[in-house]
C-alpha positions in Angstrom: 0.0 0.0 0.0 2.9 2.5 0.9 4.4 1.7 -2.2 1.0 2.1 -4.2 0.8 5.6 -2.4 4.4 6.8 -2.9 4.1 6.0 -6.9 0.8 7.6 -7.0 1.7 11.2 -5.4 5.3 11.1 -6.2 4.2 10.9 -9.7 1.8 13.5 -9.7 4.8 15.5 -8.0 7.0 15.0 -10.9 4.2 15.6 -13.3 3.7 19.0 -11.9 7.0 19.3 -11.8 8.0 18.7 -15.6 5.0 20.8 -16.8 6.6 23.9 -14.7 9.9 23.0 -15.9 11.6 23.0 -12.6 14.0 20.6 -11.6 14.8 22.1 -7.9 11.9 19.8 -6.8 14.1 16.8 -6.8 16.6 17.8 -4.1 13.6 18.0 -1.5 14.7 15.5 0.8 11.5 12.4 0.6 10.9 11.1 4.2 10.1 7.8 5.2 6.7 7.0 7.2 8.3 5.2 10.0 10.5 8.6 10.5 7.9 10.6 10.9 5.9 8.4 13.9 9.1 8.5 15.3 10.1 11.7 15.4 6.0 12.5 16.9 5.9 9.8 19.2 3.2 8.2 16.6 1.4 11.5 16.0 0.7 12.0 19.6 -1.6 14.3 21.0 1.3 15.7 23.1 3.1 16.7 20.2 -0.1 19.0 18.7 0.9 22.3 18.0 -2.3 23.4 16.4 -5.5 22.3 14.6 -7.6 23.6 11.7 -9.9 23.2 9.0 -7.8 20.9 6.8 -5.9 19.0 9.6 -3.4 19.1 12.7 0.7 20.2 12.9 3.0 18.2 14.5 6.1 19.1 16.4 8.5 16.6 15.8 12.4 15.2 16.4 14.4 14.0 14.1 17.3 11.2 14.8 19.9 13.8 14.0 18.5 15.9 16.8 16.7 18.4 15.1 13.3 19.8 15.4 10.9 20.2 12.6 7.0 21.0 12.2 4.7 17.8 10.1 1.6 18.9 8.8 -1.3 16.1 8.7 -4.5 16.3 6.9 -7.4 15.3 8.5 -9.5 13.7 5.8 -8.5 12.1 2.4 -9.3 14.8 -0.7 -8.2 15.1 -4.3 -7.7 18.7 -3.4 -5.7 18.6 -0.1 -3.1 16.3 -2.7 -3.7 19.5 -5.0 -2.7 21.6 -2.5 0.4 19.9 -1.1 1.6 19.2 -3.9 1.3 23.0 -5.1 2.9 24.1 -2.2 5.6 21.7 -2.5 6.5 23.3 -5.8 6.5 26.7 -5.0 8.3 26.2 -1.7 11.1 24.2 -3.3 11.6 27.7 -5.6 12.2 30.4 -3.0 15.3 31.3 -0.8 14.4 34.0 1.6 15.3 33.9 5.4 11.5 34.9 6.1 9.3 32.8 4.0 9.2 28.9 5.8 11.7 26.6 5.0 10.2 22.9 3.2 12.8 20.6 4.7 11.2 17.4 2.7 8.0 15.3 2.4 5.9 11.9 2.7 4.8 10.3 -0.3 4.2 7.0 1.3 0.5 8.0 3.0 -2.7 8.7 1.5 -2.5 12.3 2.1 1.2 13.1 1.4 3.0 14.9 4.6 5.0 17.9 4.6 7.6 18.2 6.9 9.0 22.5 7.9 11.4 23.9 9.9 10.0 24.9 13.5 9.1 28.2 14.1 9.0 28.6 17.9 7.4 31.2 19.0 3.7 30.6 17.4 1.9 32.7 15.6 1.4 36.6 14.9 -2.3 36.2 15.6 -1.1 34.5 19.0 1.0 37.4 20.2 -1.4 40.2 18.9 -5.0 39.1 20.1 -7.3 37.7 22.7 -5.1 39.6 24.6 -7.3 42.8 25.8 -4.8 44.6 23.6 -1.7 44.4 26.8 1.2 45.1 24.3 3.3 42.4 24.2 5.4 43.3 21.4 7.1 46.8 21.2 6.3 49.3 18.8 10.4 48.4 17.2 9.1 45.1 17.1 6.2 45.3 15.5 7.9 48.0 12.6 10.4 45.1 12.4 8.1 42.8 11.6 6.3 45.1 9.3 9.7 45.4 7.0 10.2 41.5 7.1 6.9 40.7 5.4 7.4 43.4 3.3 11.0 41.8 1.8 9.1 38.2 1.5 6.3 40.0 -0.5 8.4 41.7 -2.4 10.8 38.8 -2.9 7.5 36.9 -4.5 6.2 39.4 -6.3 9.0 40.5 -8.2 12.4 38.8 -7.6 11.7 35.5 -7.8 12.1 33.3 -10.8 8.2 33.6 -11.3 5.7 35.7 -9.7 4.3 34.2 -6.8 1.1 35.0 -5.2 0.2 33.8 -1.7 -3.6 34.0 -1.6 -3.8 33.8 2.2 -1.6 36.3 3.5 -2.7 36.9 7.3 -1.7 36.8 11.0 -2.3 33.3 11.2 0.3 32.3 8.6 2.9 34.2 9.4 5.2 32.6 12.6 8.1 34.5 15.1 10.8 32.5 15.4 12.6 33.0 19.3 13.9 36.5 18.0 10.5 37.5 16.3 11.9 37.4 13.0 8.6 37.3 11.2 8.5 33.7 8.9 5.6 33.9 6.5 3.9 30.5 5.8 1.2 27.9 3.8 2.2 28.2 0.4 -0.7 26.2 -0.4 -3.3 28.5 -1.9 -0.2 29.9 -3.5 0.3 30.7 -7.3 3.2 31.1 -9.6 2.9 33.2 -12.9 5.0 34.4 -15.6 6.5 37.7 -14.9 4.9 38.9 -18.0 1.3 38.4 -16.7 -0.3 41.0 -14.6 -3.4 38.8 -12.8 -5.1 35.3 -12.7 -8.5 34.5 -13.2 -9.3 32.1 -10.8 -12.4 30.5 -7.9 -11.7 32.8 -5.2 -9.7 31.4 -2.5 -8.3 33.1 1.1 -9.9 33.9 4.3 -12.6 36.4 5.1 -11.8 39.7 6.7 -8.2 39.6 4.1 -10.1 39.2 0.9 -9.6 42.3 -2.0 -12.5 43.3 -2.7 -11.7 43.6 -6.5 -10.7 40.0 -6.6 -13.8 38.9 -4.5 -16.3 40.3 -7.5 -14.2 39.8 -9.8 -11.8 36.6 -9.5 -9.1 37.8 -11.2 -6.0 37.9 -8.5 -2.6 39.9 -8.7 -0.2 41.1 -6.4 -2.3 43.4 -5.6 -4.9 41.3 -3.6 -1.5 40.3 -1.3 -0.7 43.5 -0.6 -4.1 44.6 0.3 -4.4 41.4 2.6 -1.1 43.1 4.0 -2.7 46.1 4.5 -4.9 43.9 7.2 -1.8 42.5 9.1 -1.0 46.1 9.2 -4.3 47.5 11.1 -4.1 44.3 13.3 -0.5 45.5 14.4 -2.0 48.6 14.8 -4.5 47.7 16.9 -4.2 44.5 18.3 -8.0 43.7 17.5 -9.1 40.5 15.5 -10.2 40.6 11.7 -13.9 39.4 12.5 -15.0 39.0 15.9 -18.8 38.4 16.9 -18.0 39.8 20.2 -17.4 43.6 19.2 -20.5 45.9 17.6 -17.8 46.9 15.1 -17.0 43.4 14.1 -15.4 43.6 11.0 -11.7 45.7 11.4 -11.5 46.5 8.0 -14.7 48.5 8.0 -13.7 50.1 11.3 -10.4 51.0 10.6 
């Protein structure tokens, strides 16, 4: 069965891979399953360092020592593969200190696994909300941050051997590491583009709350619809207040702001 599963999803890897014509998808390093329940203790509940929609993250060790993140879907779907492999691709094509690190993959389960560097200290969202806005970050801090998203943006957008677009930049996806270097993360919405096209028409994908309004009417998505969903992260810095929240009169920040 693993070796039905590895055939199956590395070969829709390395189909993806020839029709984008990039061959830096073969040095990502292709885990074994056994090396994976290892390194979580078989997926333990212990090791959980958060839950979602699509399926739970893992904190994990490695026999050499070090620690990485493992990403497991909760359900089987065409679309999840879809999406990990996408993310897999675009991943394998960036170099840039603050966009997360694809240390390797699974192919031999039925939802392929993607294995990251850890990021240790959480989440933006974490260190920003639910908080009674108590500053936990200084205003240095939080301008820092602001510049490092900016270079992975613009590292995407324009430097990078296509044009990428996230599609679900937010507080959620972007991680502090212990020094709260800002790591921007989940590449798998993501899009690449020639340089020569300007926009994508596409079934609108992202999160409420960070959505352009252009590309929500319209579905057509550029860099634009990043950089507005950055605009978002920015009034969140601002104000430490959540995107949506049911518990505020004003509950939409956009609207506020």
């Amino acid at each position: 069965m693993k070796q039905t599963l590895f055939k199956r999803n590395g070969g829709l890897l390395l189909k993806q891979q020839i029709s984008l014509n990039n061959e830096s998808v073969v040095q990502t390093k292709v885990f074994k399953a056994e090396e994976l329940e290892k390194a979580t203790d078989n997926f333990n509940e212990n090791r959980v360092l958060g839950k979602g929609g699509f399926g739970t993250v893992y904190k994990g060790m490695l026999l050499d020592g070090s620690i990485v993140v493992v990403k497991k879907s909760n359900i089987v779907d065409e679309n999840q593969i879809g999406q990990f492999i996408n993310e897999v691709i675009i991943l394998s094509q960036i170099i840039q200190r603050n966009i997360i690190k694809l240390l390797g993959c699974c192919l031999e389960t039925e939802v392929p696994l993607p294995v990251y560097e850890y990021v240790s200290n959480g989440t933006l969202s974490d260190q920003l909300q639910f908080q009674g806005y108590t500053p936990t970050m200084s205003w240095n801090t939080r301008l820092r941050i602001v510049g490092e998203i900016t270079e992975s943006l613009g590292y995407m957008h324009l430097y990078a051997s296509k044009s990428i677009f996230h599609r679900d930049i937010k507080s959620n996806n972007i991680l502090l590491d212990e020094n709260y270097r800002a790591v921007v993360s989940d590449f798998g919405l993501s899009s690449s583009i020639p340089l020569n096209k300007t926009h994508l028409t596409t079934l609108v994908g992202g999160t409420f709350g960070y959505l352009d309004p252009e590309y929500f009417q319209l579905g057509q998505l550029t860099n634009k619809s990043d950089v507005y969903a950055f605009g978002v992260v920015l009034a969140e810095l601002l104000t430490g207040k959540e995107v949506l929240s049911f518990d505020r009169f004003d509950e939409c920040l956009v609207l506020n702001f």
